[in-house]
C-alpha positions in Angstrom: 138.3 61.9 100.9 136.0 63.3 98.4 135.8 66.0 96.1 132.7 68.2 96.4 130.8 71.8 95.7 129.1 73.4 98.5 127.4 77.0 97.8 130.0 77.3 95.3 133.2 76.2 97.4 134.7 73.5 97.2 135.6 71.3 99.8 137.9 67.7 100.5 135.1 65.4 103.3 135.1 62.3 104.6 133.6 59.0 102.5 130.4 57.5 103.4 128.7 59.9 105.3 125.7 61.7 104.6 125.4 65.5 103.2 124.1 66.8 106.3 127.5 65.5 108.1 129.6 66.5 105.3 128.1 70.2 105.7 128.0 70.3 109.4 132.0 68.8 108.8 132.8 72.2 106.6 131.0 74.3 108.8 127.5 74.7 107.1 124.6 74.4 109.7 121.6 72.6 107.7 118.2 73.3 109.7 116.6 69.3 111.2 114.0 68.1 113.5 114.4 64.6 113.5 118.1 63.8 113.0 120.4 63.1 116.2 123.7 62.0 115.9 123.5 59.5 118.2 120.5 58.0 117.0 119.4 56.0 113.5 118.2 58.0 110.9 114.5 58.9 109.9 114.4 61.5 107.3 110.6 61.9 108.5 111.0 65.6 109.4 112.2 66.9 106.1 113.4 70.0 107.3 116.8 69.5 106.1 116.3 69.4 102.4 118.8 70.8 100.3 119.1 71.3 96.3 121.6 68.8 94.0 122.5 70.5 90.8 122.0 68.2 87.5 120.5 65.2 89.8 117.2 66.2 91.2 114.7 68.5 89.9 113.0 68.9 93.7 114.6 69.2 97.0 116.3 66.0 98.6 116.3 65.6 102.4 120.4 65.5 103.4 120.1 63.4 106.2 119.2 60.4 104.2 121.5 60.7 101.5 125.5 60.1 101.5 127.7 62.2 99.3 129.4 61.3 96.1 132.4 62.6 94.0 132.0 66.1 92.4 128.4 66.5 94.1 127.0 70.3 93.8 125.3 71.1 97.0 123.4 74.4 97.4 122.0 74.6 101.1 120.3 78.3 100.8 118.8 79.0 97.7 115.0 80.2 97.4 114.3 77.3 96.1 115.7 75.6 99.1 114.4 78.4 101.7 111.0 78.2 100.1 110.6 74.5 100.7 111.7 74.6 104.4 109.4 77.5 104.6 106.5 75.1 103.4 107.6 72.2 105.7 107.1 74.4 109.0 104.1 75.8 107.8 102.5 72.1 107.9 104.1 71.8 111.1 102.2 74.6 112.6 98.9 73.5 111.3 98.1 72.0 114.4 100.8 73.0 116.6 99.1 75.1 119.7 100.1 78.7 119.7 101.2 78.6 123.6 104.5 79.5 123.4 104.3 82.2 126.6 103.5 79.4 128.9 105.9 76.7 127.5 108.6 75.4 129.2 110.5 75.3 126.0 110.2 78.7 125.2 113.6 80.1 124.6 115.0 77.3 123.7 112.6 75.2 121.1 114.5 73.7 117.6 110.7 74.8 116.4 110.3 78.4 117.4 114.1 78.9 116.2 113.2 77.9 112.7 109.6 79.4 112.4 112.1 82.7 113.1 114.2 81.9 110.6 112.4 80.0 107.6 108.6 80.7 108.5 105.8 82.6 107.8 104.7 86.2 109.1 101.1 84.6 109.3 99.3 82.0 108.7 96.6 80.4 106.0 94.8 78.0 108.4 91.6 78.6 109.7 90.4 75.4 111.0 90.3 74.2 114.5 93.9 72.6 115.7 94.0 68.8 116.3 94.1 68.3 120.2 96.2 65.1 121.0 95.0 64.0 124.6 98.8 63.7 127.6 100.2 60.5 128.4 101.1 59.8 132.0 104.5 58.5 131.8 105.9 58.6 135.2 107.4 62.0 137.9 110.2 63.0 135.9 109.0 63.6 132.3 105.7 66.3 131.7 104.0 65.2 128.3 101.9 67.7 126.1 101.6 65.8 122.8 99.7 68.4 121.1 103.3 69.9 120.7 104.6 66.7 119.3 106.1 67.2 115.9 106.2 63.6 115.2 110.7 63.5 115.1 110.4 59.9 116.7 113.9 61.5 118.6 112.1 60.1 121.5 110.8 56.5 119.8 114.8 55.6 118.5 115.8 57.2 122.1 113.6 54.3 124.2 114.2 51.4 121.2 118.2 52.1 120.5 119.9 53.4 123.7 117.5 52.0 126.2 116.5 49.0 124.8 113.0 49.3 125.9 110.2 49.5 123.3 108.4 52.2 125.4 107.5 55.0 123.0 105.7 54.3 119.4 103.9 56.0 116.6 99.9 55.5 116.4 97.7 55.8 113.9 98.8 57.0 110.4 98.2 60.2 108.0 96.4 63.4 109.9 96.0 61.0 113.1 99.4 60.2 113.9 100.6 60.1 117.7 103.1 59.2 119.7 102.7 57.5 122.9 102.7 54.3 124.5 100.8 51.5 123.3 99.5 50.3 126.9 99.9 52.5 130.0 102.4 52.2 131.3 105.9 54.4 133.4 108.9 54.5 131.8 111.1 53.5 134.5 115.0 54.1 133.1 117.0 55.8 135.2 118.0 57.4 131.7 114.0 58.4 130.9 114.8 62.8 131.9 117.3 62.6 128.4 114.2 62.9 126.3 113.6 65.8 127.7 116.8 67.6 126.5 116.3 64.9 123.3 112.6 66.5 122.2 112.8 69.5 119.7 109.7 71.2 120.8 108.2 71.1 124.5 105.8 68.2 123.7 108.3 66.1 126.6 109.6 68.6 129.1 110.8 68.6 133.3 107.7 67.8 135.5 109.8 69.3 138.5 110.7 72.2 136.3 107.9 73.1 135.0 106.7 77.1 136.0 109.5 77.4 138.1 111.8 79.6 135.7 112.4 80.7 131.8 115.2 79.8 129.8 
């Protein structure tokens, strides 16, 4: 067991595991996109940066890195807050404004945050980027505009499934995910990306318009 400082308490966690688990182990919910816990780790989202005392002088994402002996955590300082705030304002850049009509209304990892961490309004006045739907089979409704780019869905398909179905295109302002030929992704376990994908980028083709969460 280690020996650390969270918000000025001090707690006794496990070894080798990273500061998001040792917070979520204590009780301390840390914001993410990106991280699963039965997937790999990313760290591509950066929404769950946190503040090291005496070792960084800028926000470290706590998915990524594993505690040490006598680490000082802070998890919600406006240094902290202000960062997330700044991450989820790029988000929204191009993220449509649709949230009366989508399925994931009510229940988005996205519209939870914004609510919490975000901005009243916004400094963008340029058009939104307009990623074109992938047809991926009857049971799973794609809008990729929504995408966030949390590859839950890519490390889904390549770890659990074993079936290189989902990838990221392009780089920088063009990035996408989808499938690099058409194709249907055929596992029987294909719905769990639906309940996998933060935002309603990947939702129920049966479901959709039939109800609210």
């Amino acid at each position: 067991m280690l020996f650390v400082n969270i918000n000025n308490n001090f707690f006794f966690v496990k070894k080798n595991i990273s500061i998001l688990e040792a917070c979520k182990f204590v009780g301390i919910q840390i914001p993410r996109f990106c991280y699963n816990e039965s997937l790999s780790v990313a760290g591509n989202c950066r929404m769950c940066l946190v503040e090291i005392e005496a070792m960084s002088n800028k926000p470290v994402s706590s998915c990524t890195l594993l505690i040490s002996e006598d680490m000082h955590i802070l998890t919600d300082t406006p240094f902290v807050k202000k960062a997330r705030e700044n991450i989820l304002e790029s988000l929204l850049l191009s993220h449509p404004l649709d949230c009366p009509i989508c399925d994931q209304a009510g229940e988005c990892d996205l519209q939870d945050q914004v609510k919490i961490f975000g901005l009243k309004t916004s400094r963008y006045f340029f058009k939104k980027r307009v990623v074109e739907d992938k047809y991926v089979g009857s049971v799973v409704k794609t809008i990729m505009t929504r995408c966030i780019h949390c590859t839950r869905c890519v490390r889904f398909s390549n770890e659990i499934l074993g079936k290189f179905f989902f990838g990221t295109l392009n780089r920088g302002q063009n990035t996408e995910i989808g499938t690099y030929t058409s194709n249907i992704f055929d596992s029987n376990l294909s719905g769990n990306v639906i309940d996998l994908c933060p935002v309603g980028a990947l939702t129920s083709a049966s479901y959709a318009f039939k109800a609210r969460p």
